[in-house]
C-alpha positions in Angstrom: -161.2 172.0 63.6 -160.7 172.8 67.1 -162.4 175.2 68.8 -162.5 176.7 72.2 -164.5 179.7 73.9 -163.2 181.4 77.3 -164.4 184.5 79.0 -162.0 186.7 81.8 -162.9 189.8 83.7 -160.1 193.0 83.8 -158.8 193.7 87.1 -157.4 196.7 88.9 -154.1 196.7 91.1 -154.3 198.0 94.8 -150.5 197.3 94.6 -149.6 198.7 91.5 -147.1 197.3 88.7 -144.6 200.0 87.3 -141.3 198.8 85.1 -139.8 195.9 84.2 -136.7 193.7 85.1 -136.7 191.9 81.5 -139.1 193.6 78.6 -138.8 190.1 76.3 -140.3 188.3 78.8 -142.3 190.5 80.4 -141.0 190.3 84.1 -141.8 192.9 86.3 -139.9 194.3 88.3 -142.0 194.8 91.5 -144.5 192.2 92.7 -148.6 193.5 92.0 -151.8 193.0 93.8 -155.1 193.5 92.0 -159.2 192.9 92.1 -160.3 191.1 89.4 -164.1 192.8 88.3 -167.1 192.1 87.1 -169.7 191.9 85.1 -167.3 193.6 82.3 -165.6 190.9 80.3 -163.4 189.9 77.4 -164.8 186.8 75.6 -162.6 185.0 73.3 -162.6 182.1 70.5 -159.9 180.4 69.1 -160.0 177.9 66.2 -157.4 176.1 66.1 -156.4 175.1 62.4 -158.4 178.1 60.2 -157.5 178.6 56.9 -154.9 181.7 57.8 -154.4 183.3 61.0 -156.8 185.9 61.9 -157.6 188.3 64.4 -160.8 190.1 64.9 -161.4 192.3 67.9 -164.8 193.8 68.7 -166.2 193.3 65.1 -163.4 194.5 63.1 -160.1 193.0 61.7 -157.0 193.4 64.2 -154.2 195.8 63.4 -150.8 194.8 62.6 -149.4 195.4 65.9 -152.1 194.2 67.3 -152.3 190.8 65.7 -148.1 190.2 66.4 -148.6 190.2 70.1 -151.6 187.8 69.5 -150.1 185.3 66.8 -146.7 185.4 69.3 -148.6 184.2 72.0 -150.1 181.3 70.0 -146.4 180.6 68.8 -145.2 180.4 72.8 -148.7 177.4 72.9 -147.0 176.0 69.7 -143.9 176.9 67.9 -145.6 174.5 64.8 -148.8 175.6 65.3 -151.4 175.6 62.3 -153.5 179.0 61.3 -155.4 180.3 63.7 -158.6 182.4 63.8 -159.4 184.4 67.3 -162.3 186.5 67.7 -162.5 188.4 70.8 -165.0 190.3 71.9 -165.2 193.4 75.1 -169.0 193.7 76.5 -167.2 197.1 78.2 -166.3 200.3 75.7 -163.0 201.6 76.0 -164.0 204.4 77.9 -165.3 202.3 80.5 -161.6 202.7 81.9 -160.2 199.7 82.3 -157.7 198.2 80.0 -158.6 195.5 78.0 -155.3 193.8 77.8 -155.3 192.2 80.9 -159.0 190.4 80.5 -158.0 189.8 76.7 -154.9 187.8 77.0 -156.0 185.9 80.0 -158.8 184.7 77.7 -156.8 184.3 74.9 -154.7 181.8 77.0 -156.9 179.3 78.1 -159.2 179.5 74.9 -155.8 179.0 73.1 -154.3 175.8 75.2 -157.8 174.1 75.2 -158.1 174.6 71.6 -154.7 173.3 71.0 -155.4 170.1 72.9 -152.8 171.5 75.5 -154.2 172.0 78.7 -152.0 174.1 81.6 -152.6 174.4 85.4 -153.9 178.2 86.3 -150.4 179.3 87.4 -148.7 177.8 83.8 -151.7 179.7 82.3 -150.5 182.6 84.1 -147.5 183.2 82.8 -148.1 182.6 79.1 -150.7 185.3 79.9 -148.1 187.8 81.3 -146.1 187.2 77.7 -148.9 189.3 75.8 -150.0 191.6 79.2 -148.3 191.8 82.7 -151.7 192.6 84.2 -153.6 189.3 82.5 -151.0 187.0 84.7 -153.4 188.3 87.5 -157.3 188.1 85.5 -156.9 184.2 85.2 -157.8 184.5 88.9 -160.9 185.9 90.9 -161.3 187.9 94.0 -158.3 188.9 94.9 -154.3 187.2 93.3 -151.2 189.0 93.5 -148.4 188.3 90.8 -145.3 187.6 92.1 -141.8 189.2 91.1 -140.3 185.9 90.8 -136.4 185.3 90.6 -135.5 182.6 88.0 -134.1 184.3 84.6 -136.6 181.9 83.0 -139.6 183.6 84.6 -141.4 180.8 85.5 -142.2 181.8 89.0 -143.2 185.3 87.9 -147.2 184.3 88.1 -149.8 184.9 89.5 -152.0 183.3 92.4 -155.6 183.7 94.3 -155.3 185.4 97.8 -159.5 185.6 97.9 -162.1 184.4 96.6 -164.5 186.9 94.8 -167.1 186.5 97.6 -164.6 186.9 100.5 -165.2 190.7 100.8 -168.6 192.7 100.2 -166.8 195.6 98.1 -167.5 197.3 94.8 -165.0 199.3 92.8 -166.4 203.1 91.3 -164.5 203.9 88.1 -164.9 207.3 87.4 -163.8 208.8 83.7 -162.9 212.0 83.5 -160.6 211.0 79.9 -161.4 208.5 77.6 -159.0 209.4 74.7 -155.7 208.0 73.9 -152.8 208.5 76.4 -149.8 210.9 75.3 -147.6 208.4 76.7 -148.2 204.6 76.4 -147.6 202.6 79.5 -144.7 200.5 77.8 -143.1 203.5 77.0 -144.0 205.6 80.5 -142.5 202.4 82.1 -139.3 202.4 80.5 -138.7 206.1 80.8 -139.5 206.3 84.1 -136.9 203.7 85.0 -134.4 205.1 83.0 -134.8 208.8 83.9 -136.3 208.8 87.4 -134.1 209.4 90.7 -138.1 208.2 92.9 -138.2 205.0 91.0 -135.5 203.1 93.1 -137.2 204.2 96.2 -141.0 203.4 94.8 -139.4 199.5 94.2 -138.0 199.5 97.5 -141.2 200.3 98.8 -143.4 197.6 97.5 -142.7 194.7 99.7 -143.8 196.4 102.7 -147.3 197.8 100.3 -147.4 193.6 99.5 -147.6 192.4 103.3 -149.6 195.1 104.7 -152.2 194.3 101.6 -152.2 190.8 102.2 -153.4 191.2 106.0 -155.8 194.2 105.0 -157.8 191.8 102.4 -157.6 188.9 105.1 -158.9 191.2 107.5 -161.5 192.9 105.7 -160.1 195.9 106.9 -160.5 199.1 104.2 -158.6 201.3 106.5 -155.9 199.8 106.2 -156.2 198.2 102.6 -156.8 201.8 101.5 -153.3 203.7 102.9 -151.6 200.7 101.1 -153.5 201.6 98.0 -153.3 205.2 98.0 -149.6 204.9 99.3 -149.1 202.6 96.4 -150.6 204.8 93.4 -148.6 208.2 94.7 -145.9 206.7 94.8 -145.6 205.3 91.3 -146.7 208.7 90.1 -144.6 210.7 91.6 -141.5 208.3 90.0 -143.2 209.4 86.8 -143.9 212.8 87.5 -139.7 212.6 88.5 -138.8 211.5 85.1 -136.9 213.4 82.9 -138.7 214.8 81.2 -142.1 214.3 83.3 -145.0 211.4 82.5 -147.9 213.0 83.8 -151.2 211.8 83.7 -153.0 213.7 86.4 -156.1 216.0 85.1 -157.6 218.6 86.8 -160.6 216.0 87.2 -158.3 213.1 88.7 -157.5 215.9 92.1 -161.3 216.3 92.5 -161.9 212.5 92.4 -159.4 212.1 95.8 -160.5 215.4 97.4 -164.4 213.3 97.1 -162.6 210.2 99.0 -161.2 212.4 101.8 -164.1 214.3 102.3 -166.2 211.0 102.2 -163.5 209.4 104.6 -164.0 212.4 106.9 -168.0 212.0 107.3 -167.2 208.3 108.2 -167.2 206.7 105.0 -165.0 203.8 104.3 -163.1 204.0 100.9 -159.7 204.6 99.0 -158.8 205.5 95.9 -156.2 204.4 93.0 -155.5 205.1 89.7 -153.1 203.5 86.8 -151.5 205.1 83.9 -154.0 207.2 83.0 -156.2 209.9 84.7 -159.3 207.7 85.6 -159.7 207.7 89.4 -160.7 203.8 91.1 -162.5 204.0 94.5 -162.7 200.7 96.4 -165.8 201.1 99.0 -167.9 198.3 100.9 -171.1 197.6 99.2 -173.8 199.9 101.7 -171.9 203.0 101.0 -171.3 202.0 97.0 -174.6 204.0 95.9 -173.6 207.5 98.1 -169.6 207.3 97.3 -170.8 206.9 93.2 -173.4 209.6 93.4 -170.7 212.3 94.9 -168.3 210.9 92.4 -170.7 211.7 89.2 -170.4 215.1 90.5 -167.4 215.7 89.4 -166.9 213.2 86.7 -168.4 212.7 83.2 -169.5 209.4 84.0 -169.5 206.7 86.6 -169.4 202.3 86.3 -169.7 200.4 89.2 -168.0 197.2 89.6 -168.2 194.0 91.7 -165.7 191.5 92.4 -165.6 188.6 89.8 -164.4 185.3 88.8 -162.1 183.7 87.4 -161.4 182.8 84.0 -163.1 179.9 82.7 -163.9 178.1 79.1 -167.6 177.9 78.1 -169.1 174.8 77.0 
């Protein structure tokens, strides 16, 4: 029976993802840029030709909604495919902050295609990723990728690709939790709403391109500064397209305001570092690594707990 093993990190968007163009095949409908992390990581084995498909996650047997989005990925590998048994396993809780989905689904790809004895180049990986997660199009990749838009109907070019390598930039990312429990409002279903119902959310689109180019010459730059009004640009304004719904997503705490008052108070005493946060009220601060121990300290102040994060690597199958 074939069997394959791959490990992928979760990653973070500095240019955030918010809506879709085409919700059956997962196209988005602004281009994303992201920091994949480490040490947290998803590792995931497929064998390819079990006795009846399977899913296990973290010890215990998948969910039913959980296991369609799995077993439909397979069938996108191989619309013949035999059973199939995937174990997948986080080495970071749920409340670490970070979503799963995008380090579990990159994995699941390449585990998948080696164990079915069909191999795919990174970008072809990428996109079979994006069909289970928009965000695991960009965890194949280390350092720094950015997923592009793309324009075919097809969504072939909708993929993902490196910008950095992981060691390109001396940075750490400070995830600090002030909510670990279940959102009110799923991302799929804030996404959907929020393009229906919100007069910002033209503009927020509109705005990307110009987030995209001014990122790309930050990272290559190694210039926080100006990295960091791109990513704080980038989060406010995809909130306040949700906050403009009708009626309002909002996933602000009193905790996430405290979190960004920290960063400009750190920024004022010299300190180089921006903030972010996705569809939830977790705050992400991006610092360079000699301020990473202060900027985490002030941060634990106000939240109830702190993880610090490195750049990582890419995804890769383990012998």
């Amino acid at each position: 029976m074939p069997v394959a093993t791959a490990v992928a990190h979760p990653n973070i968007a500095l240019c955030k993802y918010w809506g879709k163009r085409d919700r059956t095949l997962n196209l988005p409908s602004v281009g994303s840029l992201s920091l994949t992390l480490a040490p947290f990581c998803t590792t995931t084995t497929v064998e390819w030709g079990a006795e009846s498909d399977e899913l296990v996650l973290n010890g215990r047997q998948g969910t039913p909604a959980e296991s369609r989005k799995v077993f439909a990925l397979l069938d996108l590998i191989d619309s013949w495919r035999p059973k199939v048994r995937v174990l997948s396993e986080n080495d970071f809780p749920t409340a670490a902050g970070l979503a799963s989905s995008s380090s579990g689904f990159a994995a699941l790809a390449l585990a998948a295609t080696k164990a079915a004895g069909q191999p795919r180049s990174l970008e072809e990986l990428s996109v079979l990723a994006r069909r289970g997660s928009g965000s695991a199009a960009r965890s194949l990749f280390g350092g720094w990728a950015e997923w592009k838009v793309g324009e075919r109907e097809d969504g072939l070019d909708s993929h993902a690709f490196a910008l950095a390598p992981e060691n390109h930039w001396d940075v750490r990312m400070i995830v600090a939790i002030f909510d670990d429990g279940p959102k009110a409002v799923s991302s799929r279903d804030g996404m959907l709403h929020t393009q229906e119902t919100s007069p910002f959310y033209p503009a927020w689109v509109a705005s990307t391109p110009k987030d995209l180019t001014d990122a790309r010459v930050a990272i290559r730059e190694r210039d926080l500064t100006r990295l960091g009004i791109v990513m704080e640009r980038s989060a406010l304004r995809m909130h306040a397209s949700m906050m403009a719904a009708d009626p309002p997503v909002f996933y602000w705490k009193s905790g996430s305001v405290w979190a960004q008052e920290t960063v400009r108070a750190l920024r004022a005493r010299g300190i180089p570092c921006a903030w972010t946060m996705d569809a939830g009220p977790n705050v992400k601060v991006l610092v360079e690594t000699p301020y990473a121990d202060e900027v985490a300290r002030r941060l634990a102040n106000v939240a109830d707990r702190v993880h610090v994060l490195e750049p990582g690597g890419p995804a890769r199958l383990l012998e």
